[in-house]
N, C-alpha and C positions, 0 to 999 in steps of 0.2 A: 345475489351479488353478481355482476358481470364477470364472464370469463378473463375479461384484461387485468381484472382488479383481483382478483383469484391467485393469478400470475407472480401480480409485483407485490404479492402479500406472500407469495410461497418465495419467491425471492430472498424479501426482506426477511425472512425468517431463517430460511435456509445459511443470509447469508451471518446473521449472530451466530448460530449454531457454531458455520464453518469458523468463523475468526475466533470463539472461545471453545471450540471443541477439536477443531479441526474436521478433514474429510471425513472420517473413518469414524468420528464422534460421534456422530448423526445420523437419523433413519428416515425413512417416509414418514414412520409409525410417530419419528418425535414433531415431525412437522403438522402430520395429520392431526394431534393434540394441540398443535398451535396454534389451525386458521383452525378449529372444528370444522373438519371434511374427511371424507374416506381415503382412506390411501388406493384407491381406485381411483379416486376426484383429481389425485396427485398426478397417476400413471395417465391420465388424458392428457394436462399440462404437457407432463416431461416424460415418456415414456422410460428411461432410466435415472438412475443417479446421475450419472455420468451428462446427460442431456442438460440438468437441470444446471450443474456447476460450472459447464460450459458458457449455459446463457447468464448464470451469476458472476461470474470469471471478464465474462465481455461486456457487462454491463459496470462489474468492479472498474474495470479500466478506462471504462469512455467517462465516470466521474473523475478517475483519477487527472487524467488528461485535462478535461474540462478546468478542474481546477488547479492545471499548471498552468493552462491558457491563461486562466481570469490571475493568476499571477504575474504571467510576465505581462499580461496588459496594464496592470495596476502598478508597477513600479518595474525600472530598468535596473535596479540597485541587487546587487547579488546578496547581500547581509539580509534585508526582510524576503528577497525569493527564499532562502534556505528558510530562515524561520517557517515561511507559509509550509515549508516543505515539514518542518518537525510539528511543525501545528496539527497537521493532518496524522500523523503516527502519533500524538498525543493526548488526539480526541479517538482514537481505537485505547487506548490505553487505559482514558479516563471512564469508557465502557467495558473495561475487562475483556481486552479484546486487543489482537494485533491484528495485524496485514493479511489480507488475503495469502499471498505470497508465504510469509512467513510460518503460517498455521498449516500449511500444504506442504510446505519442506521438507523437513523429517520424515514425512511420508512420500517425497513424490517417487522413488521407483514401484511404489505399489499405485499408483492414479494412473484411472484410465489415460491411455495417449491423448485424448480430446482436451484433457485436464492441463496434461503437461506441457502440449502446447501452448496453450493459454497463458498458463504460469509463465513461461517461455516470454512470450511476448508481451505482458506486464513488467516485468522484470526489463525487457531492450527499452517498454518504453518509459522505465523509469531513467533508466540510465543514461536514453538521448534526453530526455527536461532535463537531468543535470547535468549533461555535458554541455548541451546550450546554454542553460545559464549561468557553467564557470568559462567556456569559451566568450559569453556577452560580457562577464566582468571581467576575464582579462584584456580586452580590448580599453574595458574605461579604469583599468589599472587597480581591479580589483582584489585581483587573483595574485598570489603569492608568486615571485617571482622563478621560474623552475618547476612549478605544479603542473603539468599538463592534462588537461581538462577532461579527457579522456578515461583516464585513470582516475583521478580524483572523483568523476562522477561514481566508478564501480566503487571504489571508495565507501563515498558517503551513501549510497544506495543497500550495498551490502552490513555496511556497519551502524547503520540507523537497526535495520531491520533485528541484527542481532539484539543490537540494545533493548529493543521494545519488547523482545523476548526473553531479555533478562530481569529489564525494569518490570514486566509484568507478574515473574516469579518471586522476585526482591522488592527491594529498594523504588518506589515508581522516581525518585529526583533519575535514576539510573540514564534515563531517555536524556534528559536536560543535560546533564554533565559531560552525558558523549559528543552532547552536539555543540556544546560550549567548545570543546577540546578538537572538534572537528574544523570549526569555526579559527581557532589559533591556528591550527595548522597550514591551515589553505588561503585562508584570508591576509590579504597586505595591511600591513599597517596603517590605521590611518595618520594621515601627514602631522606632524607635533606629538604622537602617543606611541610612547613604548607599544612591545605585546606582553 
């Protein structure tokens, strides 16, 4: 098998492990069982843990981004941008699995610093996509009147993540509900319907 394909197979394992075990869950020794390779085969790749979840961490985000892009390219409307946004926490869910982000939490003053910058800037760039998209829907009158976009984004960024770590423990509607009740809060009415 090619070194590249080695790579984004020790990746894509690594990164299940992380979102249903978290950091600290997982070893070389569980990934080595996963692609059958040596955990020497690993230490070539990624010469530490910390190396690997860096490049999984940077690779997490430039999907996540990617598919805010292909969001706001796809619709100007704030109601289906949030959706796409719970859509994505609810296909980690429907796999037994939350947010990169969120599975690292709990642990992060124990992650290497490489880690937690990462976390770090996953996290900014969740929170500028939803500040741009309740800043783009307060402009077309979207936005609840007095919500400042800002805020709202830390908002719904931090309290998604909760949910999906509760929905995952409990109840999985747990995710749906929050974001129903997220959606009331922040969302303007539309014109002829109560909220």
């Amino acid at each position: 098998m090619p070194a590249a394909d080695v790579k984004t197979q020790l990746l894509d394992e690594a990164q299940a492990l992380a979102q249903a075990r978290g950091y600290h869950g997982f070893s070389y020794g569980d990934l080595a069982a996963k692609v059958r390779i040596t955990t020497a085969s690993i230490h070539y790749h990624f010469p530490t843990k910390a190396d690997m979840v860096v490049a999984l961490a940077r690779r997490y985000r430039a999907e996540f981004e990617a598919a805010m892009e292909a969001t706001a390219a796809r619709t100007a409307d704030l109601a289906p941008r949030l959706d796409a946004l719970v859509a994505t926490f609810a296909a980690a869910l429907d796999r037994d699995r939350v947010c990169l982000v969120g599975a690292f939490a709990g642990e992060f003053r124990g992650l290497p610093a490489g880690v937690q910058r990462e976390l770090r800037k996953h996290l900014e760039s969740g929170e500028t996509w939803l500040e741009r998209f309740f800043a783009e829907g307060a402009a077309r009158g979207q936005l609840r009147e007095g919500v400042r976009p800002a805020v709202i984004a830390k908002v719904w960024f931090s309290t998604l993540q909760g949910a999906l770590l509760v929905a995952r423990a409990g109840d999985a509607s747990t995710l749906r509900k929050v974001a129903e009740g997220l959606r009331v809060l922040c969302l303007a009415p539309l014109k002829g319907r109560a909220t």
